[in-house]
Backbone as ProteinMPNN parsed JSONL, in Angstrom:
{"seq_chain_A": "XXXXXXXXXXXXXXXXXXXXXXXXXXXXXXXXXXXXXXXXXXXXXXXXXXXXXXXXXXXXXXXXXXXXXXXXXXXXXXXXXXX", "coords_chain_A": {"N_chain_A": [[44.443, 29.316, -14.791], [46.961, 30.229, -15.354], [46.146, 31.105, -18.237], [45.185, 33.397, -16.899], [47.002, 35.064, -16.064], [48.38, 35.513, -17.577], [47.026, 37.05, -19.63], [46.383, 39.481, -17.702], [49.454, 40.213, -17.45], [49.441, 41.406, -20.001], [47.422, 43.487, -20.287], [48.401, 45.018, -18.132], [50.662, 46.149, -19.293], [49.57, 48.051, -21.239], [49.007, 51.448, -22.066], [47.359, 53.893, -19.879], [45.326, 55.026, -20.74], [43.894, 53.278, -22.305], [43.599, 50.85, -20.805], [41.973, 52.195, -18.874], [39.417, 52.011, -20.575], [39.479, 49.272, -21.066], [38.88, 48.158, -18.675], [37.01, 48.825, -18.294], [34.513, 47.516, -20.177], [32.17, 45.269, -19.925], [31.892, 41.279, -19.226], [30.439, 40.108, -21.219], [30.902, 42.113, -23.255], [33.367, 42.055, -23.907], [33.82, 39.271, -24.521], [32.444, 39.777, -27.005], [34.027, 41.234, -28.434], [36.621, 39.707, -28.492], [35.078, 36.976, -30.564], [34.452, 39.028, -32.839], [37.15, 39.24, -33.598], [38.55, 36.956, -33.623], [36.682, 35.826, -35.916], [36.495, 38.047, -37.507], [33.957, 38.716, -38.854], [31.193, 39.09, -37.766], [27.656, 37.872, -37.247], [24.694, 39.533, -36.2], [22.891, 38.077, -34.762], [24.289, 35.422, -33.929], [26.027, 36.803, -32.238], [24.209, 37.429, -30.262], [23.506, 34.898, -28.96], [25.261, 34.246, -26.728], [26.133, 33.197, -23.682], [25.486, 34.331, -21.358], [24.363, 35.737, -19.146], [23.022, 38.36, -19.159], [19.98, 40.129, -20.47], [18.608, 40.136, -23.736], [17.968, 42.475, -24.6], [19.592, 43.851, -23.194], [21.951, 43.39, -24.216], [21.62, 44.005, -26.806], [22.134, 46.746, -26.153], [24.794, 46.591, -25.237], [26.339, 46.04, -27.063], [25.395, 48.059, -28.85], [26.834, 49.799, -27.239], [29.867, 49.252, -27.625], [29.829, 49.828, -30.213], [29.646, 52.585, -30.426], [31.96, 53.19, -29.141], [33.779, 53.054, -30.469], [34.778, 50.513, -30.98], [34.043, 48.444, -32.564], [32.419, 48.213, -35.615], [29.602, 48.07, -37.33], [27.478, 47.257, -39.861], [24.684, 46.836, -41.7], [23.269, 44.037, -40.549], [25.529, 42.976, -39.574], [28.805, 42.662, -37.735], [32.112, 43.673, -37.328], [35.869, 44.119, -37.067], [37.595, 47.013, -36.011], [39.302, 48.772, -38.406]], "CA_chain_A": [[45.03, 30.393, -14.03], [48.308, 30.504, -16.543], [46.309, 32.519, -18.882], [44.47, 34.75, -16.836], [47.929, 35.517, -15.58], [49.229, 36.433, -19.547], [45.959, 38.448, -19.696], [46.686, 40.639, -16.938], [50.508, 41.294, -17.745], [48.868, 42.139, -21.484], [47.019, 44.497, -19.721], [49.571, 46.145, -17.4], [51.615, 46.937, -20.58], [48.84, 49.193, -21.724], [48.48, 53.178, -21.62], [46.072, 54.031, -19.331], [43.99, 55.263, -21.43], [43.651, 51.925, -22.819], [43.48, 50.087, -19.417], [40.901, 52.321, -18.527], [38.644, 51.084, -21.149], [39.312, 47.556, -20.763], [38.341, 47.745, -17.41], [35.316, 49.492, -17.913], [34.058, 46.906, -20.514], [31.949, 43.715, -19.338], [32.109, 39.813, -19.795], [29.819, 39.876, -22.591], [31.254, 42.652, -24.74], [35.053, 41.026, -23.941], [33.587, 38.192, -25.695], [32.294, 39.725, -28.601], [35.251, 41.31, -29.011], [37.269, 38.012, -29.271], [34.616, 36.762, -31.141], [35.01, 39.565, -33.941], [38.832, 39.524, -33.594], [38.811, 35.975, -34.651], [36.039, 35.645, -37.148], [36.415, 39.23, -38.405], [32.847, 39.4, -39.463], [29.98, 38.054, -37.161], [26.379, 38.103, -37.277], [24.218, 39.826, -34.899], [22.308, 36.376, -34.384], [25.522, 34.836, -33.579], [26.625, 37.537, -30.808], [23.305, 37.043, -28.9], [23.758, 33.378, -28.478], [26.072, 33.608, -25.666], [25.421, 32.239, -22.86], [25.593, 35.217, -20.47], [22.987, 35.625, -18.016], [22.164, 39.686, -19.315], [18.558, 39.571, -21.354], [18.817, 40.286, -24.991], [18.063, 44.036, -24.756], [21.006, 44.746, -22.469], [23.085, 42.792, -25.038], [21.943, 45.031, -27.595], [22.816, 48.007, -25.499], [26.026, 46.276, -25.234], [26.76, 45.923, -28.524], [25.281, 49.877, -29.236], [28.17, 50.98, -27.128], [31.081, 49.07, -28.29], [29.855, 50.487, -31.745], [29.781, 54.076, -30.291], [33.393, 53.446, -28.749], [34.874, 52.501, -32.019], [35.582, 49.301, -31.134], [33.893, 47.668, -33.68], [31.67, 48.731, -36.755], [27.937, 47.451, -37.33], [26.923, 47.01, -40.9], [23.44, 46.215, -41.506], [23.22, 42.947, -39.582], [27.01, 42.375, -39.448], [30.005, 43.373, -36.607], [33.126, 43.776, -38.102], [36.434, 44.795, -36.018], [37.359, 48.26, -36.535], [40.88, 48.373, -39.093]], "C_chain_A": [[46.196, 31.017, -14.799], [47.506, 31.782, -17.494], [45.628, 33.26, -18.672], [45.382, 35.636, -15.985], [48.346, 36.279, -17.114], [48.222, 37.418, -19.428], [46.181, 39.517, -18.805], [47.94, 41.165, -17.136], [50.048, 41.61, -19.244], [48.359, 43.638, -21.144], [47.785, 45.576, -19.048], [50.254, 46.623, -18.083], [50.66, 47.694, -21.404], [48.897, 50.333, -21.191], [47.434, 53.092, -20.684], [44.961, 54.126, -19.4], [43.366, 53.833, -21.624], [42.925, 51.137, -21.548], [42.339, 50.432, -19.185], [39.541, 51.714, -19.143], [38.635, 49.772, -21.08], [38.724, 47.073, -19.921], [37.114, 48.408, -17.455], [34.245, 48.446, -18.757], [33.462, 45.093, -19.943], [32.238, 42.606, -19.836], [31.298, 39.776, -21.369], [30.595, 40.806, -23.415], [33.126, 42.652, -24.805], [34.555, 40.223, -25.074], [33.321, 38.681, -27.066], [33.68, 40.587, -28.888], [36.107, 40.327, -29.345], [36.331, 37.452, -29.895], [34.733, 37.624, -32.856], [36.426, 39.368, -34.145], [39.045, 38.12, -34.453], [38.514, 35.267, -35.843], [36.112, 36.485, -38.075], [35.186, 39.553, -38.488], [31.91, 38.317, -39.015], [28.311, 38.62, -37.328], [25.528, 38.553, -35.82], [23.788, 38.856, -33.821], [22.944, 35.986, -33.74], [26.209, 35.747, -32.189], [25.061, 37.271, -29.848], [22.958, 35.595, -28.583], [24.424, 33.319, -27.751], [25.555, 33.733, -24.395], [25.228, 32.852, -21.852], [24.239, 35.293, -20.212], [22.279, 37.245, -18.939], [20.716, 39.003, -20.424], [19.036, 40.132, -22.24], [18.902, 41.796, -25.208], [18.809, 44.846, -24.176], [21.916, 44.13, -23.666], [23.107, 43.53, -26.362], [22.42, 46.804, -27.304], [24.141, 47.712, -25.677], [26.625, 46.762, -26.753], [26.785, 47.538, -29.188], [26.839, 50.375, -28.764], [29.452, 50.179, -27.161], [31.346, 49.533, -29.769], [30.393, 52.215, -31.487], [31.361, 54.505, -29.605], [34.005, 52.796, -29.762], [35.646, 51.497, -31.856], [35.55, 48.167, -31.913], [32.881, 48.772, -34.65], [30.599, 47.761, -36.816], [27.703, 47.658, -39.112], [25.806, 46.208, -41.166], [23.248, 44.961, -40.451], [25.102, 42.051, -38.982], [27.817, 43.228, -38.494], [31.394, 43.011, -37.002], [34.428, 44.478, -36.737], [36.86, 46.119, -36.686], [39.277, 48.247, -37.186], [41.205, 49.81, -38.864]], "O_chain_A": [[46.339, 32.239, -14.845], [47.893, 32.948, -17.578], [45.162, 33.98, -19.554], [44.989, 36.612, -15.346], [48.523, 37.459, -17.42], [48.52, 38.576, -19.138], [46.144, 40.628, -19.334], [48.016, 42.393, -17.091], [50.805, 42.519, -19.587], [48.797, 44.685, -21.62], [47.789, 46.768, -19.355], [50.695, 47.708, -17.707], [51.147, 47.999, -22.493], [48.857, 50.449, -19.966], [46.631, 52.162, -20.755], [43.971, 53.744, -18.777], [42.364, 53.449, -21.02], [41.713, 50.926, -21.51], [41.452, 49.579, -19.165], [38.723, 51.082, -18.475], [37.551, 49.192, -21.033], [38.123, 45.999, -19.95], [36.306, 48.43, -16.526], [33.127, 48.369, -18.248], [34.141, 44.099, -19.685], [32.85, 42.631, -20.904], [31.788, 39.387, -22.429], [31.037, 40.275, -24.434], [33.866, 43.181, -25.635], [34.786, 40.415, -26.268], [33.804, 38.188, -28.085], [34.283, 40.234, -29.902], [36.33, 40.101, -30.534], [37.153, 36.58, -30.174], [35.027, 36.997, -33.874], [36.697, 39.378, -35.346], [39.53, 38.06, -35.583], [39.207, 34.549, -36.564], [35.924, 36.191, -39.256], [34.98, 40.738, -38.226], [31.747, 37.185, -39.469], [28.019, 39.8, -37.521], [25.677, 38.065, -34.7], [24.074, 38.755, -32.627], [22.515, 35.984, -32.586], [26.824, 35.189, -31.281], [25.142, 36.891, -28.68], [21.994, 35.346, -27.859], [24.685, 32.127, -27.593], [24.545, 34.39, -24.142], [24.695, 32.131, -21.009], [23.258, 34.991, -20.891], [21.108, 37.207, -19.318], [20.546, 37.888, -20.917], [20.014, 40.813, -21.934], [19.784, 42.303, -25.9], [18.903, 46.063, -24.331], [22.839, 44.915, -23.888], [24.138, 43.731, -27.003], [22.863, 47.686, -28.039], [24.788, 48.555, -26.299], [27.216, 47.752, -27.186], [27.709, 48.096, -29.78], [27.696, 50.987, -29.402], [30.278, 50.749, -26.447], [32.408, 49.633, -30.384], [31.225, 52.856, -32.129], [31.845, 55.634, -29.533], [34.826, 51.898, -29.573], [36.79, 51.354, -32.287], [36.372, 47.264, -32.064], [32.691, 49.951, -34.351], [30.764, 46.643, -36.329], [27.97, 48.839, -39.336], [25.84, 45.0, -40.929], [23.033, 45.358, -39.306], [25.499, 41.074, -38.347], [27.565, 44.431, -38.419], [31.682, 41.817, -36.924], [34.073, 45.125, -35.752], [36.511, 46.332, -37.847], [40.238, 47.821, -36.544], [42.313, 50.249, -39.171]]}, "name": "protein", "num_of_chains": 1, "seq": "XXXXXXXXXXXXXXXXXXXXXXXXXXXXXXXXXXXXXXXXXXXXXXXXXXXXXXXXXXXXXXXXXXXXXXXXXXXXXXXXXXX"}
């Protein structure tokens, strides 16, 4: 509960703009975002291994539009965070 208390004042100290996106993004593409953030450079393979209930072809939808909101970068089989 402690840090889904830090996570939310993280959040409240964002622009709106910002906020708004955060909140519009789901559980799965949260994760791959902390997933890139801490590896830097993951494999597609490796992002559809989690354990989330969506089927594989929403997860590549997912993934399409965190690419198309410049939140990360796609290189051939690789997800990179965006510098």
């Amino acid at each position: 509960m402690k840090k889904l208390i830090k996570v939310l004042e993280e959040i409240s100290k964002l622009p709106s703009i910002d906020k708004k996106l955060v909140l519009q993004l789901n559980t799965f593409q949260l994760e791959v975002l902390s997933k890139i953030s801490k590896k830097k450079t993951i494999s597609t393979k490796d992002l559809l291994k989690s354990a989330s209930t969506y089927s594989q072809a929403q997860k590549y939808r997912y993934l399409k539009e965190l690419v198309e909101r410049k939140l990360c970068e796609k290189k051939h089989n690789l997800f990179t965070s965006v510098e």
